[in-house]
C-alpha positions, 0 to 999 in steps of 0.5 A: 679451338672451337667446333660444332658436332655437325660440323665434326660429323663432316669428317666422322661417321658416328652415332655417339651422344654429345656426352660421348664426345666430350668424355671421349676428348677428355680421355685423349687428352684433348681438354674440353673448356666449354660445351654449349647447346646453342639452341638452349643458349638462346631460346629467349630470344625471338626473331622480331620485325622493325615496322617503324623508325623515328628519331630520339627527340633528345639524342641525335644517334638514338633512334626510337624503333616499334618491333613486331614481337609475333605477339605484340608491338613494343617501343624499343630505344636502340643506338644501332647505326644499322637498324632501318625500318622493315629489317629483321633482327633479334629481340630480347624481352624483359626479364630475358638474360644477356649471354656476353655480361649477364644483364637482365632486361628491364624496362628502362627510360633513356633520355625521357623515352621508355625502352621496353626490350633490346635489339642485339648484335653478335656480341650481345649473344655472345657470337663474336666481338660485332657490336657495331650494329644489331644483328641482321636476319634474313627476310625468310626469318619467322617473326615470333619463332627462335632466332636460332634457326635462321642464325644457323645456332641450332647445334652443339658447339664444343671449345678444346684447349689445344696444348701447343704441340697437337698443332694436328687438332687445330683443325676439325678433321684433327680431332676427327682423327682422334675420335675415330682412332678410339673407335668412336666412329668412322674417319671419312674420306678427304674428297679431293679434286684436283682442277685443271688450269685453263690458263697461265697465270699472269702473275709470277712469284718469287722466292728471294731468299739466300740458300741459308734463308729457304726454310723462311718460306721454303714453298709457295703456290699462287694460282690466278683465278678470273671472271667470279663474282665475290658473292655472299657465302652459301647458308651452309658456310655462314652457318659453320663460321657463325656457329664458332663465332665467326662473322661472314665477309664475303665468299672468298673471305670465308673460304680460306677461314673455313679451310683454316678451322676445317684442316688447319690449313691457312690460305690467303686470297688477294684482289689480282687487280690490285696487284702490280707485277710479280708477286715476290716473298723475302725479308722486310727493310727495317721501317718499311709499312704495312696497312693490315687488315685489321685496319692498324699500320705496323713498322716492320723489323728488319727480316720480317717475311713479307709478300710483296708486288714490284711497289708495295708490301701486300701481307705479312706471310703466314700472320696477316694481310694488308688492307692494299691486296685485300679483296671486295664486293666488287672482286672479279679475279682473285690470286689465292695463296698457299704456303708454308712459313718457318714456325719461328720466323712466324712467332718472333714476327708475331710478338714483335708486332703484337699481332694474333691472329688465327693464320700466326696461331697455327704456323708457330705451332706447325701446319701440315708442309704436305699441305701446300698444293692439295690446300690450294686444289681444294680451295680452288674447287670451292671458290669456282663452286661458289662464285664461279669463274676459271682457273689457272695452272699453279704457279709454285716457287721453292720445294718441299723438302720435308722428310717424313721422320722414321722410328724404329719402335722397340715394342718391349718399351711399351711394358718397360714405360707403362707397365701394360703389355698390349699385343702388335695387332693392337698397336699396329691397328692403333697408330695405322688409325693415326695416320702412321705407316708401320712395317714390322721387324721382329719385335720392333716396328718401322714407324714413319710419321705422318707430316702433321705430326711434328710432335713426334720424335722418339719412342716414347712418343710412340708409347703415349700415342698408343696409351691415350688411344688405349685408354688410361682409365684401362691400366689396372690399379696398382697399390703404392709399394712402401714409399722411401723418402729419397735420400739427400746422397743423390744430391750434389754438395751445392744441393745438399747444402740447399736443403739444409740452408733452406730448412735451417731458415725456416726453422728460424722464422722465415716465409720462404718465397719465390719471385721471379728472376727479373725486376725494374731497371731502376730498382736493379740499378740500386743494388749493383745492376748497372750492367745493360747485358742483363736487361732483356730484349722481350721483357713479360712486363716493362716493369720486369725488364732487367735479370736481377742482381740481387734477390733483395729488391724482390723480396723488398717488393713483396715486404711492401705488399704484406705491410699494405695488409696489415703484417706488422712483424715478419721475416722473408727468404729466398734461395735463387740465382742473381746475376751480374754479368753474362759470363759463366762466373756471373750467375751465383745461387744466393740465399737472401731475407729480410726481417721486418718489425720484431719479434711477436707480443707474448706475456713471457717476454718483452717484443723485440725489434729486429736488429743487426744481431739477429741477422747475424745470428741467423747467418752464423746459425747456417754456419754451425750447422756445417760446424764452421764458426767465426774462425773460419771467416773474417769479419769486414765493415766492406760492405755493398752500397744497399747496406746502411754503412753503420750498421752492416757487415760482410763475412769473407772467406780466408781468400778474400771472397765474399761469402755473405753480406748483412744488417740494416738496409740503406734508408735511402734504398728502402725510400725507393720501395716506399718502406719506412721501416727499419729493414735488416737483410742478408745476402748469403752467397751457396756457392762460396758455402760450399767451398768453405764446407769443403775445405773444412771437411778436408783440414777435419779429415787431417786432424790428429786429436792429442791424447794430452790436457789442454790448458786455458788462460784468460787475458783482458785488453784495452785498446783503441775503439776502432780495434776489432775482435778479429784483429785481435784474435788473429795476433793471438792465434799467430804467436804460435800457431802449432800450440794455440788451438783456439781464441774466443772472445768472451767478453767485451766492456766500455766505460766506467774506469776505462778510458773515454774512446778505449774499450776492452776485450776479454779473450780465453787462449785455448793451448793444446800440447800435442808432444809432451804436458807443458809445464807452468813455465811453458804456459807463463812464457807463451803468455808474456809472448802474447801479451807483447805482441798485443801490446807491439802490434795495436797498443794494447794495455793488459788490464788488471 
C-alpha cells in the first residue's frame, strides 16, 4: 500500500514529522517497507526540450534528438516511439544514476551516433511499469529546473505491507484512522453528498443467483450518468495517482482508482453506449470468453461471477473489466458500478485465472459492505465535478444483510492477557477513536463492530486493538522468572516417542531436514503413489502436484543437491506424514533417512561404506531404547518395489503389520534421482511404534521376576542356506514356551567343513525355572525336545 503524506493530510490534521509517522506505523503494527523523498529521489533529473528530431542513418526505430538542457544543447539517441520535436520531457545527464536498474549514464556510441544523456519514461524513474515511451511534461514545465515539480513527486511517499486481515488499511483514510487513534492528529470528517438523480436509468440490473447463491453478490448499485466529457484528469488527481506509481487514463479511469487507494472502495465504470440492455450479475458457463482489460482473453470456469449485458460477458465482478464496456476519449454517457463481491468467490476467481489486479486484492481481503451506495454518491459527485454531465437515480439490485458483529467485552481480560491494567475511560476512548461503538455494563463493555473491521470477532481481539493504540513499547519490562524446560509428560505416547526417535537419529549422525509434504507425480509413482486422489487440484509448483507416499523421494532430491556441492559422505532424516489414500487410516507419521558414502576418514580407523547393517543398526538402536528387540518382531524379505530386493528387509509386528522397511534403495529409482551411488535408507513408521511400545509396557507390568537360577545351554545347527534365524528361533521358543524365557543367536558360519549351500547357526537357550531348580534330567530332556523339533521341522543336523 502505497501512499503519500499530503495525501494522508486529506483525512488527518497533523503537524507531526515524516519520522513521526513512520514510527508511529511501526509501533501499530502497520510495517513500513520503504520510504522515499520523491524530491531527493529525482533531483538529477531536469525538465528538458526536443527542439529537434532527425532519423538514425543505420536504424529505422532510432531517432537522433537535440535537447535543450537549460544550459547547453546535446545529442541524444532515443528509440521512443512517442519523442516529437518541440515536446518536453525528463533528461538524465551523464554520470546521473537510474532509479528502477541502477545504471549510471555515460557517453555512449549506438550504431555509430554519440549518445550523450537519456530521455526517460515512467519506468526509468521508477514510477510505474510505462517504458513504451518517454515520459511527457507539460508545456508550463521550466526547461532546466527538477522535473519533479511538473510531475506532481514533490512529496514523501510511504510503502506498508499490509498483513491480510487489516483489509481496513488498504485505503488512506484506514491508515489515517489508525494514526489519529494514537493521537498523532485529528481524523477529519468524510465530505459526503448525496446527489439527486434527475432521471430513471435506462439501464436495469439483475441479481441472478438462487437463494444459497446471494452472498456471491449479495448487493449492486449502477447509476446512469449522461451528457460528460471523459476528460484529462484535474492536476491534482494526476498528481495523487502518479506520486504512488500510477499512470492517469482518462477521468473516469482515475476516479475509480482514486476511490479504490483513497477508501478501499473499488468501483467500476462503463461506456453505457456500448451496453445492450439490462445489465445482469450471475455465474459464468465453462468456456465462455472474456477480453479484459489488460488486453489477454481468458476462458472462464464455470460459476465465475460475471457482469453481463443481454449478448455478451462485460467484466469479471469484483477482479477486472473487459476491454467491450470499457471507456474512451470519446465517452459521453457512462454507467458506474459499486458492489459488493463474496471474498472467496473473488479469490478462487482470481487464482484460477492468474489475474492480480488491485480491484480482486481487496475484495479477497474484505471491503467495507456498508460501502456500497455512499461509494457510488460520492463517486458520482466527482465524475459530474470533473467532466460534468447529469445523474440518474440509482438503480440497486439485492440488499445488504450485514450484521454488525456485537462482543461483550469483559475488561478483566485486558490484565488477565497483558498483564497492564488501563482505566474504562482509556479503553473507552481508544476503540471510540477506532470507529466501534461501546455501551457499558458494569464491568464489561458492549462493543459493536465497525463493518470495515472483519478481522474482529472475540475478545482478545478487542484486547490487541487497545494495546497496539496503547502502546507496546508502554508495558514495563519484567525480568524472566526461572525458566523450566517443559516437561515431555504433557505429550502424548505418539509425541513421546517423537522426541525420542528424532534425538536418538541425530545422536547417530544424521541431518534432520524438512521438506514439503508434496512432490512430482512422477517420483511419487515410483514409491507407491499411483493414487490419482492424492494429486492436488492447485499445486504451489508443477513439479510439486502429488501428497507424497513416501518421505524418501524428497529426501533422495535433497541428497542430489548436496552431492552437487561437494558433500561426499552424509546421512539425512525426516520425521512427517505420507500418504496413501484420503481415508483416515491414510496419513502415517514415518520417521525415513537415508545414508550416502561411509563413514569420515580418520588415522584411528579404516573409512567405511554404508551398507545394510548400518541401517539396520540404526532401526534396532530406536528400538532399544524402548527396550524392544528382535524378539519382539519378525523379520521378512517383503519388502517395497523402491528397495533392492537382495539387499533389503522389513521388521513386522506380531500381527503382521509393517513397522519398518530398510537397506539399499532400487538402482533403478535412484536413476530417476540421478544418484549413482549406492544409497541405503529406511522407513520407520511412529505409529506402528507406539503400539508395539504399548504392548510391551503391558506384558512388562505382567511380569512375575522368578526368584530361582536360570540355566543356558548352547546348540549349533546346520541347515539349508535359505533357513532364517527367525525360523529357528521361533521353533526354539515354542518347544516350551512356559520355561524358555530367551533364544539368542550368537554365532552364524559358512564354509570350510560345512557343506556347500548349508550354513550353521550357533544359538544360547536361556531356560528360566519359575516353581522348583530344574534338575540335570530336566535340562537334558528339554534339550533332546529341542534338538528333535529342529531336526523334524527344517532338517537341521546338530553339529559337533
Amino acid at each position: 500500500m502505497k501512499f503519500t503524506v499530503s495525501w494522508l493530510k486529506d483525512h488527518l490534521e497533523t503537524n507531526a514529522t515524516n519520522e513521526k509517522i513512520l514510527n508511529t506505523l511501526t509501533n501499530l503494527g502497520l510495517e513500513v517497507e520503504e520510504s522515499t523523498d520523491q524530491q531527493e529521489a529525482l533531483k538529477s533529473f531536469i525538465v528538458a526540450e526536443i527542439t529537434d528530431v532527425q532519423k538514425h542513418p543505420d536504424a529505422d526505430k532510432l531517432q537522433i534528438c537535440e535537447v535543450n538542457t537549460g544550459k547547453k544543447l546535446v545529442e541524444v539517441v532515443c528509440g521512443a516511439p512517442n519523442v516529437r520535436k518541440g515536446m518536453k520531457g525528463v533528461f538524465a545527464d551523464l554520470d546521473t544514476t537510474i532509479p528502477s536498474t541502477g545504471d549510471k549514464i555515460s557517453k555512449v556510441k549506438i550504431r555509430g551516433v554519440e549518445s550523450y544523456g537519456m530521455l526517460c519514461s515512467a519506468r526509468d524513474l521508477a514510477l510505474g511499469d510505462d517504458h513504451e515511451g518517454i515520459l511527457e511534461l507539460p508545456d508550463s514545465a521550466v526547461t532546466g529546473e527538477h522535473c519533479s515539480k511538473f510531475l506532481g513527486l514533490n512529496d514523501f511517499l510511504i510503502t506498508v505491507d499490509i498483513t491480510p486481515n487489516r483489509a481496513d488499511c488498504l485505503g488512506v483514510r484506514g491508515i489515517a484512522r489508525d494514526l489519529s487513534a494514537t493521537g498523532l492528529g485529528k481524523l477529519k470528517p468524510l465530505s459526503e453528498k448525496k446527489v439527486d438523480g434527475k432521471f430513471k436509468s435506462p439501464i436495469d440490473i439483475h441479481l441472478d443467483f438462487s437463494k444459497k447463491e446471494s452472498a456471491s453478490c449479495p448487493i449492486f448499485a449502477g447509476r446512469y450518468i449522461r451528457n460528460l466529457k471523459n476528460v484529462d484528469s484535474p492536476k491534482w488527481l494526476s498528481d495523487r495517482l502518479s506520486s504512488v506509481g500510477l499512470r492517469p487514463v482518462s477521468a473516469l479511469v482515475d476516479i475509480t482508482n482514486y476511490f479504490t487507494l483513497n477508501l478501499n472502495r473499488p468501483l467500476h465504470v462503463f461506456d453505457s453506449k456500448k451496453i445492450n440492455g439490462n445489465l445482469k450479475v450471475n455465474f459464468s458457463r465453462d468456456g465462455e470468453k472474456l477480453r479484459a482489460l489488460d488486453g489477454k482473453t481468458y476462458s472462464l470456469k464455470k460459476d465465475m461471477v460475471v457482469i453481463r449485458d443481454e449478448k455478451k460477458i462485460l467484466s469479471l465482478g469484483g477482479v477486472i473489466g473487459g476491454e467491450e464496456g470499457s471507456c474512451s476519449n470519446q465517452t459521453t454517457d457512462a454507467f458506474l458500478e459499486c458492489a459488493y463481491f463474496d471474498p472467496k468467490s473473488i479469490s478462487a476467481t482470481g487464482r484460477q485465472l492468474m489475474i492480480d489486479s488491485d480491484s480482486r486484492f481487496r475484495f479477497e481481503r474484505g471491503v467495507d459492505p456498508e460501502s456500497v451506495l455512499s461509494g457510488i454518491e460520492s463517486a458520482t459527485q466527482m465524475i459530474i465535478d470533473i467532466c460534468g454531465g447529469e445523474a440518474s437515480e440509482i438503480v440497486l439490485a439485492g440488499k445488504n444483510d450485514f450484521v454488525k458483529k456485537t462482543i461483550n467485552f469483559n475488561l478483566k481480560e485486558i490484565p488477565r492477557l497483558t498483564g497492564l491494567d488501563i482505566t474504562a475511560q482509556k479503553v473507552r476512548t481508544i476503540l471510540e477513536s477506532l470507529g466501534f461503538n461501546l455501551k457499558e455494563k458494569n464491568n464489561s463493555f458492549s462493543v459493536e463492530v465497525p463493518s470495515w473491521r472483519n478481522d474482529i470477532s472475540v475478545s482478545a481481539d478487542l484486547v490487541e486493538e487497545v494495546l497496539r493504540i496503547y502502546g507496546y513499547d508502554n508495558i514495563p519490562d519484567e525480568p524472566f522468572g526461572k525458566i523450566i524446560p517443559s516437561p515431555l509428560s504433557g505429550l502424548s505416547s505418539r509425541k513421546k516417542i517423537e522426541h525420542v526417535v528424532r534425538k536418538n537419529f541425530a545422536t547417530r549422525g544424521f541431518y534432520e531436514v524438512i521438506t514439503w509434504s508434496f512432490m512430482k507425480g512422477k517420483s511419487a509413482a515410483l514409491f507407491g503413489g499411483e493414487n490419482q486422489n492424492l494429486k492436488l487440484l492447485n499445486p504451489i509448483s508443477s513439479d510439486l502436484d502429488m501428497m507424497r507416499p513416501s518421505i524418501l523421494p524428497n529426501l533422495l532430491t535433497a541428497a542430489k543437491e548436496n552431492l552437487d556441492r561437494g558433500n561426499k559422505n552424509f546421512s539425512l532424516f525426516e520425521i512427517g506424514p505420507s500418504y496413501s489414500s484420503l481415508e483416515e487410516d491414510g496419513q502415517k507419521l514415518c520417521a525415513a533417512g537415508i545414508r550416502i558414502g561411509g563413514s569420515d576418514r580418520h588415522w584411528r580407523r579404516t573409512s567405511q561404506k554404508f551398507d545394510f547393517y548400518d541401517i539396520k543398526a540404526d532401526i534396532l538402536s530406536c528400538m532399544q531404547l524402548f527396550k524392544l528387540s528382535e524378539e519382539n518382531i519378525e523379520i521378512s524379505n517383503t519388502i517395497p518395489k523402491w528397495y533392492h530386493p537382495g539387499q533389503s528387509a522389513s521388521f513386522h509386528k506380531k500381527d503382521k503389520s509393517l513397522l519398518a522397511s530398510f537397506g539399499a534403495l532400487h538402482p533403478e529409482v535412484l536413476s530417476e534421482f540421478d544418484l549413482k551411488d549406492t544409497v541405503i535408507g529406511f522407513e520407520l513408521y511412529i505409529d506402528s511404534l507406539t503400539d508395539l511400545v504399548a504392548e510391551k509396557k503391558k506384558q512388562d507390568s505382567n511380569l512375575t521376576l522368578s526368584p530361582l537360577q536360570s540355566v543356558d545351554r548352547d546348540f549349533a545347527f546346520i541347515v539349508d542356506q535359505k533357513v532364517t534365524s527367525k525360523e529357528i528361533m521361533n521353533l526354539v521358543k515354542n518347544v516350551d514356551t512356559q520355561l524358555i524365557d530367551n533364544v539368542k543367536v550368537f554365532d552364524i558360519y559358512q564354509g570350510g567343513e560345512i557343506p556347500q549351500g548349508k550354513k550353521s547357526y550357533a544359538i544360547s537357550v536361556c531356560l528360566q525355572p519359575t516353581d522348583k531348580t530344574l534338575t540335570e534330567e530336566e535340562i537334558n530332556q528339554l534339550s533332546e525336545k529341542i534338538v528333535l523339533k529342529i531336526k523334524k521341522e527344517i532338517g537341521a543336523v546338530l553339529r559337533d
